[in-house]
C-alpha positions in Angstrom: -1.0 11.0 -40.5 -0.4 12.9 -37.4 -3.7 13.3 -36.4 -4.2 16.6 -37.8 -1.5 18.2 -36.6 2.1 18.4 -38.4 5.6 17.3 -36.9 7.4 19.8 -35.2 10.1 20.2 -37.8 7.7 20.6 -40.9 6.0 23.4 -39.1 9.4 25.2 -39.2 9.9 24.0 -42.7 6.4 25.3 -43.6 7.0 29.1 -42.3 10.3 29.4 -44.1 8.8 28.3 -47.2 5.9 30.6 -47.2 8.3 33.5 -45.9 9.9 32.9 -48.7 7.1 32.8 -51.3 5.7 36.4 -49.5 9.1 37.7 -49.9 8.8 37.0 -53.7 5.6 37.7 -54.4 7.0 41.6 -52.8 9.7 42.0 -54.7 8.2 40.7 -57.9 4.9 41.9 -57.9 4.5 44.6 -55.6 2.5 42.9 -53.0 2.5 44.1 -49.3 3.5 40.9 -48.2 3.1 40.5 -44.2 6.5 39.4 -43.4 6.6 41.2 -39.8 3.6 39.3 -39.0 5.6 36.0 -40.0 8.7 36.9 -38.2 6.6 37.3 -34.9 5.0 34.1 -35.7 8.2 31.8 -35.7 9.4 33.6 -32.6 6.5 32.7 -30.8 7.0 29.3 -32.0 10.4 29.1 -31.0 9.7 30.3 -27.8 7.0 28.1 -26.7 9.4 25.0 -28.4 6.9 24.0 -31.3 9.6 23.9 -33.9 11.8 21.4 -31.6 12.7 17.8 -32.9 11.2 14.9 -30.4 13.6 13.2 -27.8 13.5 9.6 -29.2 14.2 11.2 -33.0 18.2 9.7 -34.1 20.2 10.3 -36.7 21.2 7.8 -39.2 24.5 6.4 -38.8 27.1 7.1 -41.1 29.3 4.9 -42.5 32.9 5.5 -43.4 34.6 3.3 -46.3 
């Protein structure tokens, strides 16, 4: 593990997903979902760089027949 805390892009990954499932559980079931609340999360996430991959992460190279 990560010592308890998750990689930088998953914590991204993690508050699109649940956006996503508030956003269905609103439309689907009538429940006041708090997506403002969300949205102002990720921007503060963005802003202080939490969501940014590491410097040392490459891609994999691609290889062309």
């Amino acid at each position: 593990m990560h010592g308890g805390r998750g990689r930088p892009a998953a914590v991204l990954n993690d508050m699109v997903w649940l956006r996503q499932v508030f956003l269905h559980a609103s439309a689907a079931r009538g429940i006041d979902a708090p997506l403002q609340v969300l949205d102002r999360a990720r921007l503060k996430l963005l802003r202080t760089r939490v969501p940014a991959y590491a410097a040392g992460l490459q891609a994999w190279p691609t290889r062309l027949p």
